[in-house]
N, C-alpha and C positions, 0 to 999 in steps of 0.2 A: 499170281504165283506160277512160276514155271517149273516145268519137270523134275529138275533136279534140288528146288529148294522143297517142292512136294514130297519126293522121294528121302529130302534130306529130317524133315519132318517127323515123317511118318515112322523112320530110323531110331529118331530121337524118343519118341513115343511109345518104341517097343523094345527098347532096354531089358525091360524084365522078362521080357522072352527067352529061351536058350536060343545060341546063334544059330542052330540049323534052319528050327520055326521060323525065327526073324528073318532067316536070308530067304529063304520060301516066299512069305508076305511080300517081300519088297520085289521079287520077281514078279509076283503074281499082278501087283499093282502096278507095276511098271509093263506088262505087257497088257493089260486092261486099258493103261493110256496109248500104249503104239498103237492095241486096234482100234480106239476110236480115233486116233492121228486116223490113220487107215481110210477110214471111214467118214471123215472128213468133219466127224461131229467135236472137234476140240477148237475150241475157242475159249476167250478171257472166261467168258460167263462160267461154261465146262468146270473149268479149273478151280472157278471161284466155289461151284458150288459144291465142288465136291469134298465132305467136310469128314474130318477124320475120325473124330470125335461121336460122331452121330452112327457111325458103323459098329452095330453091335456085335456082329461076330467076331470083330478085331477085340473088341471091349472081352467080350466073355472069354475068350484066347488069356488074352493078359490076366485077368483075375483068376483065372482056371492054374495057367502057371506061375503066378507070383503066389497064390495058395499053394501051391505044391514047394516054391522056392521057399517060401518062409520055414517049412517046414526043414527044409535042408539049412537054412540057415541057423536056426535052433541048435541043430546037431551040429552044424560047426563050430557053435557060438562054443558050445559046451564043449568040445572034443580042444579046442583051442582053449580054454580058461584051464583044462586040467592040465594039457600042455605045459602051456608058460607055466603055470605056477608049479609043476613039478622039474622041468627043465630047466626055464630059464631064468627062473624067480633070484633062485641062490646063486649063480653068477652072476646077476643082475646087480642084484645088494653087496657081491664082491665088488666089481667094479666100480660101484657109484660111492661107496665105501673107500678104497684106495683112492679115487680121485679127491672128496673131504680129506681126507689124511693128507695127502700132498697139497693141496691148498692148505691146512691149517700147517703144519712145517714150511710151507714158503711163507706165511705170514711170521712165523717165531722166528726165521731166520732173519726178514726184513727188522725187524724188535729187537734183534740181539746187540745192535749199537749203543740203544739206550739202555740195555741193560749194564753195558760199562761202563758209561755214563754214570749210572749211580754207585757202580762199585768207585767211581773214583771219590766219589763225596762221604761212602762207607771208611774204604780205606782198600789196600791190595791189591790195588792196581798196576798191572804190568802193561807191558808196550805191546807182548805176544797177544795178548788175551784182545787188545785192542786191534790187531791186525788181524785176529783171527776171527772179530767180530764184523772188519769192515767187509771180507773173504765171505762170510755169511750170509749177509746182506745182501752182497750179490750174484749171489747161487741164487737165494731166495726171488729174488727180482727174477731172474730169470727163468725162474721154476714157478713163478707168478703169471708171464709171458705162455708158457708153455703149457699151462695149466688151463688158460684163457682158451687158445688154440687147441686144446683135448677136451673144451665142454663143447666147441661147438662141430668137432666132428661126433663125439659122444650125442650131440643133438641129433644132429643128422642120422646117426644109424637109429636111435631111438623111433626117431621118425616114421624112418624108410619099415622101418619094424612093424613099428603098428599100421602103416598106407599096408603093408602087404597082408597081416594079419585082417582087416577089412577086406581088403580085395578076396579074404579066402572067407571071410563069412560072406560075401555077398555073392561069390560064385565066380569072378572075371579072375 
């Protein structure tokens, strides 16, 4: 293991630190390795043995501050559930709301041929009603197409909504 996948490691293992602490650590270990370069005592073995996991001061750092983060996370948790659900709940249910509506009308519009259809076997059937169902049809198709293309940006911000809403209980 070389310096930089050590360094990269060791990174990855202190996530739950705030960035100043973590950027501290990885100095500190990164100048610990230059003085023993220094010192001429780094070799394979060095590298090998020097194990991350087994340093407890790093260990009690991390639970000392992930106890402290969970606690902030709590209060995000919570400060955010009252949020959304006073904020953004009822635009929420408008939106998703008008988009059902607009799918179920592109669907009745696509239907409306057959519906003349059977007015011709009832009886009173006109040629307008006929043209003005073919006309329907394909609004409907189109507003079918369109509807397709507004769930999957509606996906997306949904998405993007709740990656951030995490990233803010979790502190990044």
């Amino acid at each position: 293991m070389n310096k930089d996948q050590m360094l990269q490691e060791l990174e990855d293992r202190l996530k739950g630190l705030p960035a100043d602490d973590r950027q501290k650590l990885i100095e500190l270990y990164e100048d610990l390795i230059d003085v023993a370069k220094e010192n001429r005592n780094v070799n394979s073995s060095f590298m090998e043995s020097v194990e991350l996991e087994d340093n407890s001061e790093v260990s009690h750092l991390v639970e000392k501050k992930s106890y402290r983060n969970s606690g902030r996370m709590i209060l995000a948790l919570v400060s955010l559930i009252l949020f959304n659900s006073i904020f953004v709940l009822g635009p929420a249910i408008a939106v998703i709301s008008i988009y059902f509506s607009l799918w179920i009308m592109s669907f009745c519009f696509v239907v409306s041929p057959l519906l003349v259809v059977t007015q011709v076997f009832v009886g009173g059937f006109t040629s307008l009603e006929f043209f003005i169902s073919i006309l329907l049809c394909g609004i409907g198709t189109l507003l079918g197409v369109g509807m397709i293309k507004a769930g999957k940006g509606l996906y997306k911000v949904f998405a993007m909504y709740v990656n951030w809403n995490l990233g803010l209980i979790k502190g990044e």
